[in-house]
PLY file of the C-alpha trace (Angstrom):
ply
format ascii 1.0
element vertex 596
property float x
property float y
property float z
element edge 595
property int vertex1
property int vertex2
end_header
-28.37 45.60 13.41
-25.43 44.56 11.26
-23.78 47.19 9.63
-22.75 46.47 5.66
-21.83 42.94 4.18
-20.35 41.32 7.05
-20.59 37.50 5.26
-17.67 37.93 3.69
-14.27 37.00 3.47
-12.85 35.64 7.23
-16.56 35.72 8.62
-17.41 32.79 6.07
-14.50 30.70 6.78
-14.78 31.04 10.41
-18.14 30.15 9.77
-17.48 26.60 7.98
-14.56 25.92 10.21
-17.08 26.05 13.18
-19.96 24.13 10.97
-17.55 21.82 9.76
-16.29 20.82 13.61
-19.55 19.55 13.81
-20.59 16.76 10.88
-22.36 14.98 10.35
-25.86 17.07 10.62
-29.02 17.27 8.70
-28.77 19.24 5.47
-30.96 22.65 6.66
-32.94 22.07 3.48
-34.35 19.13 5.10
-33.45 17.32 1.63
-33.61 13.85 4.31
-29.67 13.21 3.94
-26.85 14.26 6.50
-23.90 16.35 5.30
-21.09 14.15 5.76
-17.52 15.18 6.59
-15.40 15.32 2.98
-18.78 16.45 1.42
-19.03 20.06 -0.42
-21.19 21.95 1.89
-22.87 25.93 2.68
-23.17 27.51 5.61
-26.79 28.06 5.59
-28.91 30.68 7.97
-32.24 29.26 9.82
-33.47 33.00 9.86
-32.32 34.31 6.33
-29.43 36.97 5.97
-32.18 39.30 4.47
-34.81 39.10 7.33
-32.73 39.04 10.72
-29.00 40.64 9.51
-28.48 40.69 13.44
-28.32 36.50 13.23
-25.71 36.77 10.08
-22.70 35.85 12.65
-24.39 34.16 15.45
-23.44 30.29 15.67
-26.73 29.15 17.10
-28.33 30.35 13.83
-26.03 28.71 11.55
-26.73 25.50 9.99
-25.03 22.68 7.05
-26.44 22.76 3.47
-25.53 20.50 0.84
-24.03 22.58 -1.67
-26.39 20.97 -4.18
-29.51 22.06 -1.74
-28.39 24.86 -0.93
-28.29 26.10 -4.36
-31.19 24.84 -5.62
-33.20 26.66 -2.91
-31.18 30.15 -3.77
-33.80 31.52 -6.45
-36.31 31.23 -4.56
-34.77 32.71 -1.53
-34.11 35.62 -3.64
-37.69 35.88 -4.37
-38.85 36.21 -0.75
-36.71 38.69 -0.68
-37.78 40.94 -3.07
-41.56 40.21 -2.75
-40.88 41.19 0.87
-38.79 44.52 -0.16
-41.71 45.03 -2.78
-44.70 44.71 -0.10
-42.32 47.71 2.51
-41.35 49.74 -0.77
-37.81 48.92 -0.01
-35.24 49.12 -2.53
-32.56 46.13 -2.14
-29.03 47.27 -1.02
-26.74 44.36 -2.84
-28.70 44.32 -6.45
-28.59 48.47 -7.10
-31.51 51.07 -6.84
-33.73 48.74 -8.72
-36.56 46.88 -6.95
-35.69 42.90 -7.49
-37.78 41.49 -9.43
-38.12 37.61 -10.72
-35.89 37.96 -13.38
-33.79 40.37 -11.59
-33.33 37.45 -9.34
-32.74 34.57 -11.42
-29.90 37.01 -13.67
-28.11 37.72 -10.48
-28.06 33.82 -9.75
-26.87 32.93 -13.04
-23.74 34.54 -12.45
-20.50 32.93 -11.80
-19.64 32.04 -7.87
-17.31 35.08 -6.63
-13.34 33.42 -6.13
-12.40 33.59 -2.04
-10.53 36.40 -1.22
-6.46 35.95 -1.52
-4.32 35.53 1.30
-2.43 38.77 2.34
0.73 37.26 2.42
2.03 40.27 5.01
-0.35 39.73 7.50
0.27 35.73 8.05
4.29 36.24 8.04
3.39 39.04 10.74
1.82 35.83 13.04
4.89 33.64 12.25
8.41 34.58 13.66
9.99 32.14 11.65
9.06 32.91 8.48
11.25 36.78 9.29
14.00 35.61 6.72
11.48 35.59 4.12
8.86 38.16 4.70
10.48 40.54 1.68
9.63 38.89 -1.43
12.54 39.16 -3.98
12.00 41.21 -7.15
12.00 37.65 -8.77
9.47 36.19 -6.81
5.69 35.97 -6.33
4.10 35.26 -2.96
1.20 32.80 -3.15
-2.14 33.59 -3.83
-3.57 31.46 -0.93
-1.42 30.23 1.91
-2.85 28.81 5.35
-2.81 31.26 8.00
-0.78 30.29 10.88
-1.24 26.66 13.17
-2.43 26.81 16.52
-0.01 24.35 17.87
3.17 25.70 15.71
6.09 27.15 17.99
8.57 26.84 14.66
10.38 25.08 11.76
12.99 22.62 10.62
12.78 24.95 7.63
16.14 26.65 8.28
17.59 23.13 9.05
16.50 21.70 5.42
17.75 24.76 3.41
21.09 24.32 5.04
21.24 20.79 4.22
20.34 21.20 0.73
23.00 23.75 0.26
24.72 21.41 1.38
24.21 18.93 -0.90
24.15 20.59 -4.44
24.20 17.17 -6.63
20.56 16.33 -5.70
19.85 18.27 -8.57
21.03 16.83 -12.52
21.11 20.81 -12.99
23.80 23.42 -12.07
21.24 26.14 -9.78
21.96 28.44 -7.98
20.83 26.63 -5.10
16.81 26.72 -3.57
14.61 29.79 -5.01
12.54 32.17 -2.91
9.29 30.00 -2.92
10.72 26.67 -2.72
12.39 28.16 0.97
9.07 29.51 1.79
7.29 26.02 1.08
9.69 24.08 2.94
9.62 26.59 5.97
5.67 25.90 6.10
5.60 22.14 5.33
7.72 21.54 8.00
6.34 23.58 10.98
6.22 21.44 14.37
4.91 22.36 17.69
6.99 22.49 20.85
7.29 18.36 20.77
9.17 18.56 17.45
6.18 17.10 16.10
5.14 18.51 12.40
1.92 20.35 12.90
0.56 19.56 9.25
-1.15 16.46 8.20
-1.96 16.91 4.73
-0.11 19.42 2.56
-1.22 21.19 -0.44
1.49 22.82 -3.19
0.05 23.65 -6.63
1.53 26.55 -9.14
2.00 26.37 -12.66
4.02 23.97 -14.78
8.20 23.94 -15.19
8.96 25.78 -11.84
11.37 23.68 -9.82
8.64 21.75 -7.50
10.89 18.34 -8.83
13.83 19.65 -7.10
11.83 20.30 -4.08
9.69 17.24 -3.57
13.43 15.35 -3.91
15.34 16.92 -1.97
12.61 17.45 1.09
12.04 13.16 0.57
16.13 12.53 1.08
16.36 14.95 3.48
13.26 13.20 5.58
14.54 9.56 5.28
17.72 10.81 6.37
17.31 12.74 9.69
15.19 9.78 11.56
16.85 11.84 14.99
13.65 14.16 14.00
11.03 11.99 14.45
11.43 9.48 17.19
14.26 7.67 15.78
11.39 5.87 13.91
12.50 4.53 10.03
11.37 6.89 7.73
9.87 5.22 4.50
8.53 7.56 1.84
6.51 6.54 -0.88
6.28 8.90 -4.20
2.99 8.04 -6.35
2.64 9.58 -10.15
-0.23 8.36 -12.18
2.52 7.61 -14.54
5.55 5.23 -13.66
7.91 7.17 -16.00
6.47 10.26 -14.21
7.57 8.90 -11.00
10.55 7.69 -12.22
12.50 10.91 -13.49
12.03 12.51 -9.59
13.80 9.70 -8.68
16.95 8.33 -10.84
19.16 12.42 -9.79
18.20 11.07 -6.12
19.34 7.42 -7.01
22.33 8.50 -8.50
22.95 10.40 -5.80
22.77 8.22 -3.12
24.92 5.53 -4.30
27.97 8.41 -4.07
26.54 8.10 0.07
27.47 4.14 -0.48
23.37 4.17 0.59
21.30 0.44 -1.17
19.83 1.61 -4.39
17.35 -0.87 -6.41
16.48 -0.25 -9.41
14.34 -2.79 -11.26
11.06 -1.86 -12.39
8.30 -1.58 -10.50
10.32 -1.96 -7.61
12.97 0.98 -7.44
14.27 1.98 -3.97
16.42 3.83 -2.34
18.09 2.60 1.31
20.07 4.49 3.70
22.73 3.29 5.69
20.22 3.73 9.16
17.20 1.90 7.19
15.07 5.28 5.64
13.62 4.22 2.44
12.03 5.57 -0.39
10.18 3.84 -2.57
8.32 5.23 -5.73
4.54 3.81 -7.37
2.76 4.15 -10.22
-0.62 5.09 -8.78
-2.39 1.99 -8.87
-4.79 -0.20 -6.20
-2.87 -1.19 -3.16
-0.22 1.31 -3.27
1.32 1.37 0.45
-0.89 -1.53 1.50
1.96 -3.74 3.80
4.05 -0.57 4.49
4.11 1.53 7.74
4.53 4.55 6.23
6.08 8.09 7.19
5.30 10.48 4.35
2.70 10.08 0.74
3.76 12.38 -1.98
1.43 12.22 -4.96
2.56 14.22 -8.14
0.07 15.39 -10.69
-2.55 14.53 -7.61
-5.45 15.94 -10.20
-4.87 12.60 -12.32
-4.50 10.38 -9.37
-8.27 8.74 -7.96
-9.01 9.50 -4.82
-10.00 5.91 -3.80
-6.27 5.19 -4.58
-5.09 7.83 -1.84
-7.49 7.17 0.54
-6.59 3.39 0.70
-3.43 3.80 0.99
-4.02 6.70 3.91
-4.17 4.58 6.97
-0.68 3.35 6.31
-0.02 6.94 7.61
-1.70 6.44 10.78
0.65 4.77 13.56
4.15 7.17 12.15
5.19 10.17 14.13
4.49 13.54 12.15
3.01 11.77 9.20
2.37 13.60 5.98
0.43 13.16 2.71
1.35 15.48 0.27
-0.72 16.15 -2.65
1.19 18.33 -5.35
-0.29 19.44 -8.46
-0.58 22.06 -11.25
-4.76 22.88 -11.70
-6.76 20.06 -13.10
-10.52 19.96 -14.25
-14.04 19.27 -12.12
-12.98 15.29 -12.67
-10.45 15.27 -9.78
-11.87 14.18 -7.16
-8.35 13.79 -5.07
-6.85 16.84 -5.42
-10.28 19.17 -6.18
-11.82 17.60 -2.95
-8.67 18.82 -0.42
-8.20 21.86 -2.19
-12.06 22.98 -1.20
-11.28 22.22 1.87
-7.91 23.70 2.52
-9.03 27.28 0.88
-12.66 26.57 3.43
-10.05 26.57 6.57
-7.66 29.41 5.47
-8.29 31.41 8.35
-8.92 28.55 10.84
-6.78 25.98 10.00
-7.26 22.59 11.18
-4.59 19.90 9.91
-4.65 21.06 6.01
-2.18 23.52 4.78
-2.47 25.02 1.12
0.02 26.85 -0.87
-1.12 27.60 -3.97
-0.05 30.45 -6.81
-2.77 31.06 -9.22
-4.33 33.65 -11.45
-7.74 34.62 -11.03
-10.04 33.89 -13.75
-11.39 37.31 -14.34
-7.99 37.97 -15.80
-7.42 37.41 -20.11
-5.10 34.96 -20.38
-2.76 37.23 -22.60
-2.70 39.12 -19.11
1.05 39.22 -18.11
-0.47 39.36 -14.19
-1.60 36.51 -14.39
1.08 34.97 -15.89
3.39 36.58 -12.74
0.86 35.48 -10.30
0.66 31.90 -10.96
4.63 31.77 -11.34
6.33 32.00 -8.11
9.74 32.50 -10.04
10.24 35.01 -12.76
12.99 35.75 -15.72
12.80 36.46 -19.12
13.11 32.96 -19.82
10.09 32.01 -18.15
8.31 35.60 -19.61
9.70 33.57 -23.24
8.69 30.13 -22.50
4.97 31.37 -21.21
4.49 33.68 -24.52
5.17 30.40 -26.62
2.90 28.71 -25.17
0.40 31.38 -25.51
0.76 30.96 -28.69
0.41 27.09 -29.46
-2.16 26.10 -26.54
-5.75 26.65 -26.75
-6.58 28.82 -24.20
-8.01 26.27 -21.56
-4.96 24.47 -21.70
-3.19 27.29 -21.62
-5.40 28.45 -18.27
-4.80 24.98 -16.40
-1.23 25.02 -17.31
-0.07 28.14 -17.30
-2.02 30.37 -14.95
-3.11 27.29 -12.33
-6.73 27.42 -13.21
-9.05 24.81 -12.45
-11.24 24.07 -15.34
-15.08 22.77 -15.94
-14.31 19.07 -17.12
-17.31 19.34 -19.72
-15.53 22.85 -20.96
-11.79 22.94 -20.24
-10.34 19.51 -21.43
-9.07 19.97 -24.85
-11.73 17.36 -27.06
-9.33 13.86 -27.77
-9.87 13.02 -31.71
-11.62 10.21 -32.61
-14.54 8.60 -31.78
-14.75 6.96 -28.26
-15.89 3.11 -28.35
-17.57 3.04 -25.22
-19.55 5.72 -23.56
-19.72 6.57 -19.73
-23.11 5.46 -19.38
-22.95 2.02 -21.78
-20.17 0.95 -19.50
-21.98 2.53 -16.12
-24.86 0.37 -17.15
-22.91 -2.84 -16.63
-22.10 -2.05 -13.10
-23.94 -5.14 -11.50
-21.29 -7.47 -10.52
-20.29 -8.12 -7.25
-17.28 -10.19 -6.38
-17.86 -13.66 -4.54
-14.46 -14.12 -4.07
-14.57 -17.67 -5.99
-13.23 -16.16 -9.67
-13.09 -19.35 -12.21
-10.27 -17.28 -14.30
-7.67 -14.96 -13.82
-5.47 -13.23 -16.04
-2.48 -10.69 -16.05
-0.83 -8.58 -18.13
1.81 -5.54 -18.30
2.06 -2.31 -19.92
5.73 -0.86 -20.57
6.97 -0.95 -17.06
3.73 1.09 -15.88
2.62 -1.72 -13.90
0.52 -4.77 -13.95
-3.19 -5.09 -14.10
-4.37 -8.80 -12.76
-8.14 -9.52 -13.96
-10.57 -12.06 -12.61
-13.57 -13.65 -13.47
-16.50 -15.43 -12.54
-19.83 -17.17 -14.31
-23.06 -15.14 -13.35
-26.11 -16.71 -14.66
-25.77 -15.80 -18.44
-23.50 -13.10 -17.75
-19.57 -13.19 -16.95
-18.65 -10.72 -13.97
-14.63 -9.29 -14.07
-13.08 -7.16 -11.61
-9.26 -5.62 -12.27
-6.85 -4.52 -10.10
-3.34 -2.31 -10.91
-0.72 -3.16 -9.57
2.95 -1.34 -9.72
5.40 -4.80 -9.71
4.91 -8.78 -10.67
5.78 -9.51 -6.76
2.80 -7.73 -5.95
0.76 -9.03 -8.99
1.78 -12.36 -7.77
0.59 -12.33 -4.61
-2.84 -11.11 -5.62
-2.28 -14.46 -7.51
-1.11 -16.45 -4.69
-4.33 -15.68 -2.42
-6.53 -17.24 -5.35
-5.37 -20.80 -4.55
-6.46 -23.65 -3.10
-9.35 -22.30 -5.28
-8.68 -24.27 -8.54
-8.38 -21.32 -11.21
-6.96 -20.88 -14.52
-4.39 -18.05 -14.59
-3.44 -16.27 -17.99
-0.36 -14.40 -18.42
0.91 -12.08 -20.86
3.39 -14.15 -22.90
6.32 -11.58 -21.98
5.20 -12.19 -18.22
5.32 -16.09 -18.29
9.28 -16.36 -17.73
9.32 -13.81 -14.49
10.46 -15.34 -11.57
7.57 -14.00 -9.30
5.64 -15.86 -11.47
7.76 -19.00 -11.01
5.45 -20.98 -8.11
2.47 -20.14 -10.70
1.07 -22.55 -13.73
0.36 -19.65 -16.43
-0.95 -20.17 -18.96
0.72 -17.99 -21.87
-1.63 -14.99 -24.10
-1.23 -12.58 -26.12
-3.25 -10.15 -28.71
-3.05 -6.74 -29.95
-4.65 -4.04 -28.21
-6.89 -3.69 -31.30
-8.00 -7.50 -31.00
-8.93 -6.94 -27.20
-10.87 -3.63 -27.87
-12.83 -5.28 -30.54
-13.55 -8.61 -28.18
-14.78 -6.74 -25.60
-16.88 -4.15 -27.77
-18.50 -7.77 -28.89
-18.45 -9.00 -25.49
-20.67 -5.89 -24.49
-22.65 -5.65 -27.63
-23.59 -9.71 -27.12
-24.55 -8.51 -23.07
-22.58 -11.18 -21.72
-19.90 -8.91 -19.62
-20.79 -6.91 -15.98
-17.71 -5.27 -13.98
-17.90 -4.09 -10.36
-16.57 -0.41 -11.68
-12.71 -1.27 -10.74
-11.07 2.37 -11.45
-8.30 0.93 -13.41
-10.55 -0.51 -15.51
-13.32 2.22 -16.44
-10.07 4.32 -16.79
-8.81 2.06 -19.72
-12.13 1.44 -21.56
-13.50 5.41 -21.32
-10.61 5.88 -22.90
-9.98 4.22 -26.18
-11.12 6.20 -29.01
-11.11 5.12 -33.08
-9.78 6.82 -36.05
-9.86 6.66 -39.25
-6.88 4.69 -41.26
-5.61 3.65 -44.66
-7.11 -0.20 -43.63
-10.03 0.60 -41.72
-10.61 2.45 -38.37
-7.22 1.96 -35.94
-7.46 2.00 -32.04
-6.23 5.01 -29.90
-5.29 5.36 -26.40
-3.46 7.75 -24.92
-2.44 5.45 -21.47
-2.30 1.90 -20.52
-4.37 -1.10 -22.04
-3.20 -3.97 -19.62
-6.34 -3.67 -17.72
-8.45 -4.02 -20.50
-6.83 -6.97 -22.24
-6.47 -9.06 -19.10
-10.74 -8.29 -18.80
-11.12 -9.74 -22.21
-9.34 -12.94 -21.59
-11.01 -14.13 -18.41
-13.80 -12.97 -19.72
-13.75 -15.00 -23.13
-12.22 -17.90 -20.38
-15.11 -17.40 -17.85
-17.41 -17.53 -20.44
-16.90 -21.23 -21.66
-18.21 -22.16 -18.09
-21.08 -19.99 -18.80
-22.38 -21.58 -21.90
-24.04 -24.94 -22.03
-22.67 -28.14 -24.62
-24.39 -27.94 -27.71
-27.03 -31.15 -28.25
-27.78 -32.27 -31.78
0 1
1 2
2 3
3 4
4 5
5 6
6 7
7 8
8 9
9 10
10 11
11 12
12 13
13 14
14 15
15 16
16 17
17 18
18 19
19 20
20 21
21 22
22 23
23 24
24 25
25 26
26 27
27 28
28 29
29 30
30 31
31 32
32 33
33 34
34 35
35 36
36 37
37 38
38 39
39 40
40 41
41 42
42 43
43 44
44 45
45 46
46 47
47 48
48 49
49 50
50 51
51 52
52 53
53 54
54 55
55 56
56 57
57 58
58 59
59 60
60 61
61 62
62 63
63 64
64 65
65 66
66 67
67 68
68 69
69 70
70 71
71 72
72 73
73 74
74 75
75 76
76 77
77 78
78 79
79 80
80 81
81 82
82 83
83 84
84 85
85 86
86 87
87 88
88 89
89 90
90 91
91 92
92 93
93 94
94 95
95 96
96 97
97 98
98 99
99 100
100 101
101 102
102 103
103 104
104 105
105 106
106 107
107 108
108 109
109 110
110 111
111 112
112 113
113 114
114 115
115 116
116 117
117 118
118 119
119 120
120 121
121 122
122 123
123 124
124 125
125 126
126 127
127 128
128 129
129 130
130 131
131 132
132 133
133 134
134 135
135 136
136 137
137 138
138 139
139 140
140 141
141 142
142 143
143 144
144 145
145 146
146 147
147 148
148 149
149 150
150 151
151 152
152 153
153 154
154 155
155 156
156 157
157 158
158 159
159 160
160 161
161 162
162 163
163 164
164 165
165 166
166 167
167 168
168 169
169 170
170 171
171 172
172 173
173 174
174 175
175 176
176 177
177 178
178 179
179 180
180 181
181 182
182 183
183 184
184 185
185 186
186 187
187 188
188 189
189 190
190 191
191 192
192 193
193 194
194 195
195 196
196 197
197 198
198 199
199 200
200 201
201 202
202 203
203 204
204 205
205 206
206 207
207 208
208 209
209 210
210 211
211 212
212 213
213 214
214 215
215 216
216 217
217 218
218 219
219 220
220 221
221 222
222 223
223 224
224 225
225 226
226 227
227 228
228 229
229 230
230 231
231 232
232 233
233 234
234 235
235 236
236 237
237 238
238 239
239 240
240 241
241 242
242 243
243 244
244 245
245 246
246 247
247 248
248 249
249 250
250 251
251 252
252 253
253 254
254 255
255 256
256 257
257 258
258 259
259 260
260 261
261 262
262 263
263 264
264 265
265 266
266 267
267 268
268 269
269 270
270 271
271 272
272 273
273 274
274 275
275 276
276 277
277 278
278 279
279 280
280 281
281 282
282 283
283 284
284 285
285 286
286 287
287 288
288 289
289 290
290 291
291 292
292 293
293 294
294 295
295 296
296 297
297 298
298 299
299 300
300 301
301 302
302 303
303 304
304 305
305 306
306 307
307 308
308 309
309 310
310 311
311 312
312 313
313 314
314 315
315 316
316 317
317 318
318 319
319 320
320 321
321 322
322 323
323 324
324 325
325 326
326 327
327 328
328 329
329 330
330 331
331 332
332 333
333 334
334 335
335 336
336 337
337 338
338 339
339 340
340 341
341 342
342 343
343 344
344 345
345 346
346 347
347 348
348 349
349 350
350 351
351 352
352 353
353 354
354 355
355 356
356 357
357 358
358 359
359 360
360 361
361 362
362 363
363 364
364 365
365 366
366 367
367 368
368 369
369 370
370 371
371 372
372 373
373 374
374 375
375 376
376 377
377 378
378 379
379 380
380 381
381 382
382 383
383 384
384 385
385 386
386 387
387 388
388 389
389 390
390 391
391 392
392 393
393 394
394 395
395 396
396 397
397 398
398 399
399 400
400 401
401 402
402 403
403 404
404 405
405 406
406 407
407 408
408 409
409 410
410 411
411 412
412 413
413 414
414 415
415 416
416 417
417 418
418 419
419 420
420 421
421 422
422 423
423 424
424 425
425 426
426 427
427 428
428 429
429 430
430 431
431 432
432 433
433 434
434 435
435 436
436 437
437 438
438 439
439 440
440 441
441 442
442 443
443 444
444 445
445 446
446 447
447 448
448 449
449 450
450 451
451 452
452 453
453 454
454 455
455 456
456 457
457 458
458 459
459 460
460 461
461 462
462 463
463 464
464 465
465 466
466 467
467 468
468 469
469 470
470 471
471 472
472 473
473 474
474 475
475 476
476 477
477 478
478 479
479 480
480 481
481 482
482 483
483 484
484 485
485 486
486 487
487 488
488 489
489 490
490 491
491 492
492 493
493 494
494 495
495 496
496 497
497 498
498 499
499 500
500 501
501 502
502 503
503 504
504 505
505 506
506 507
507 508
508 509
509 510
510 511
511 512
512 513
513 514
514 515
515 516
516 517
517 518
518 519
519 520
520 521
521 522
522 523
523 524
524 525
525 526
526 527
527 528
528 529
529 530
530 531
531 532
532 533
533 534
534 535
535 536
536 537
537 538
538 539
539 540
540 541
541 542
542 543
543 544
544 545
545 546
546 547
547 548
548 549
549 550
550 551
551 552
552 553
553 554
554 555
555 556
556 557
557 558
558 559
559 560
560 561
561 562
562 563
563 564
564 565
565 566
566 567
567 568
568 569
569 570
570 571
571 572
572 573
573 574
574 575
575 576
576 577
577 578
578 579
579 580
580 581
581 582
582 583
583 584
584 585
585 586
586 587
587 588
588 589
589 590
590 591
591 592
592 593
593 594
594 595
């Protein structure tokens, strides 16, 4: 017999490490489906925990659940259990001297999943020689809550290499520092682990702590340092692309390294949508709003997406495989805590914490509170703040202050949040629901559009929109896109297909757009929200559910105003206008000629 609770802790994660080596499998609660590799999945028993405690860590009796299965089968699980216990006289050992009853049962279920346990950050320096420099923690500093335990292939780091270098090179950063903090050493030091090839050990990367820390100085200074030490990697050209879901987001990582690099006499580029910086030995790095096609053309070295919990995951994963022919790739997903809705960053995250112990190619740093903690608890505040002063103790207790305390939780102590509970409510009234617009989700491109239309949004990026007749109906798909060169070669592979392209009048003189006959638009965002609320009201629209799009429309909300209710959006409306004109366009080839 087992002695204790032995499914616990390292048991588990050895547990789906060893599962997960093995999807796809049939879901144990023969639901019909497989458990696919990516999906959120349970280690599930075929002889329950409660009846044979000698199978709890035997492989052969281990099995994949669907998280959603697995859950849905727990009560009654729970029930066996007791009605077993009941029919013995047996008192059960996890719920207290009580004899479980139904109830019993279904309270114990109804309470909120347990949080893994946290990494003991002595114990994983103790199986890494390298990290020796580091294993105090300053009085200053916090060590992270979860960190990956050590790689099997790792022999050591170019950690020690980088920090040099940066010292090096103080004017990376706009602000006078005192050069690389605690954590920011003990990142790099991990991110760039290699085996005894050189080769870095870590495929996908993981950083997420609170807000305002210094992980912009990082992510630019380990970017220049990569595109500049090519003698690492195979001589290969390093080219680095840096993805916010924001262009200006993106942007202010980049301009102290721009700046920089034109005192190295290195090619710097800086129009929109297409900054760049060149070295001397051809290392590049290039930065994106997130948008479709993002890397698509590009052999790339290294992804880094900031804010990766507002970033879709079909944008990532397309632009993944331009990762797959470099030596010692990396994507690196960096974040403070988002809500249930990511589906990027929420979906890696599972899975780095799930291989903690047993790491595969994922490695996680991540300072956090946990959420049994008030958020007026200064521990929490410590523990999801790798560096501490009494400026940061001042700038966290006025935020304390103005935030409600969701916000606060995401921002401030690195908590993820339930989507339906944690995102603070937007004002107004939203002009299209989720499932109105889901409903529409019938068209599928033929790749013969009749229309197509473009617009821009304030150096975000382009959206390009097109459209085709569909019996009565008008189907539009959208695309983002981060520069006109790229917007005009969506453009370009339209032709010899005769279609009618409408531009945004602002776009009509760009030279991209110079081999193109455009045909100039323009209306107010207000106009194109109230065409395509009649376009949907009048059922003559369908979409094909282009990200970008759905994005746009969930998101415009109405208020109240002086003259009537007023639009408001808190992001881009490109998307959505170029929809409504090849729409309206389409949708003269739709209807027949009046007869009188």
């Amino acid at each position: 017999m087992v002695a204790g609770n032995v499914w616990t802790g390292g048991n588990v994660a050895k547990a789906r490490a060893y599962v997960r080596a093995r999807l796809p499998q049939p879901c144990g609660q023969q639901c019909g489906k497989l458990v696919l590799p990516g999906q959120e999945f349970t280690v599930g028993h075929i002889e329950p925990r409660w009846k044979r405690p000698d199978l709890i860590l035997v492989p052969s009796n281990w099995r994949a659940e669907h998280k959603a299965c697995s859950e849905s089968s727990a009560q009654g699980e729970v029930i066996a259990k007791a009605r077993a216990e009941g029919a013995s006289g047996k008192k059960s050992e996890n719920l207290g001297a009580a004899v479980v009853t139904g109830v019993a049962a279904a309270e114990v279920l109804s309470r909120p999943e347990t949080e893994p346990e946290p990494t003991v950050w002595a114990d994983v320096v103790a199986e890494l020689p390298w990290m020796a420099p580091l294993a105090e923690i300053p009085p200053d500093a916090t060590a992270p809550r979860y960190m990956t335990g050590p790689h099997p292939d790792s022999t050591g780091t170019y950690g020690p290499d980088f920090c040099a270098w940066v010292d090096e090179n103080p004017g990376l950063h706009p602000r006078r520092t005192a050069g690389l903090r605690w954590f920011q050493r003990v990142v790099a030091f991990r991110v760039l682990e290699h085996d005894e090839d050189g080769r870095l050990v870590w495929r996908n990367v993981l950083i997420t702590l609170a807000r305002q820390l210094g992980k912009s100085w990082l992510l630019r200074a380990l970017i220049i340092w990569r595109i500049q030490h090519p003698e690492l990697f195979e001589d290969e050209d390093q080219t680095v692309v840096y993805m916010a879901h924001r262009m200006p987001t993106a942007n202010e990582v980049w301009r102290p390294a721009a700046r920089w690099a034109i005192g190295q006499d290195w090619h710097v580029r800086w129009a929109n949508g297409e900054q760049l910086i060149e070295t001397q030995d051809g290392g590049r790095w290039m930065i994106k709003a997130a948008t479709d096609g993002v890397g698509v053309g590009f052999a790339l070295s290294v992804i880094v997406c900031d804010e990766s919990w507002m970033i879709p995951r079909s944008v990532v994963e397309a632009a993944d495989p331009a990762l797959s022919e470099s030596e010692s790739p990396q994507l690196l997903l960096v974040s403070t805590a988002g809500d249930s809705a990511s589906d990027l960053f929420g979906t890696y995250r599972n899975n780095g914490i799930d291989q903690l112990l047993a790491p595969g190619n994922t490695l996680i740093l991540e300072w956090s509170a946990p959420k049994a903690l008030s958020v007026e608890d200064p521990v929490g505040w410590r523990m999801a703040s790798p560096h501490w002063s009494a400026r940061r103790e001042s700038e966290i207790l006025d935020k304390l202050s103005k935030l409600e305390a969701l916000e606060f939780a995401q921002n401030y102590l690195n908590q993820w949040v339930d989507v339906a509970h944690g995102r603070p409510k937007e004002p107004g009234l939203p002009v299209f629901t989720e499932g109105e617009w889901g409903e529409l989700n019938d068209y599928r491109p033929t790749g013969a559009p009749v229309v197509a239309a473009v617009e821009s949004w304030f150096g975000e990026g382009l959206a390009v929109a097109v459209a085709e007749p569909m019996g009565a109906q008008v189907g539009v798909s959208v695309t983002l896109v981060g520069s006109t060169a790229e917007a005009a070669a969506l453009l370009t592979k339209l032709r010899p297909t005769p279609v009618t392209i409408l531009a945004g009048k602002s776009l009509v003189a760009e030279p991209a757009f110079a081999q193109l006959a455009l045909t100039p638009m323009g209306s107010t965002s207000k106009v194109a929200v109230t065409e395509l609320r009649r376009l949907v009201d009048e059922d003559v629209i369908r979409h094909d559910s282009s990200p970008g799009l759905t994005a746009q429309v969930l998101s415009v909300r109405t208020l109240p105003g002086a003259d009537g209710p007023r639009v408001r959006s808190v992001g881009r409306m490109d998307g959505l206008k170029a929809c409504v004109w090849a729409a309206e366009h389409a949708r003269q080839a739709v209807e027949s000629p009046a007869v009188f």
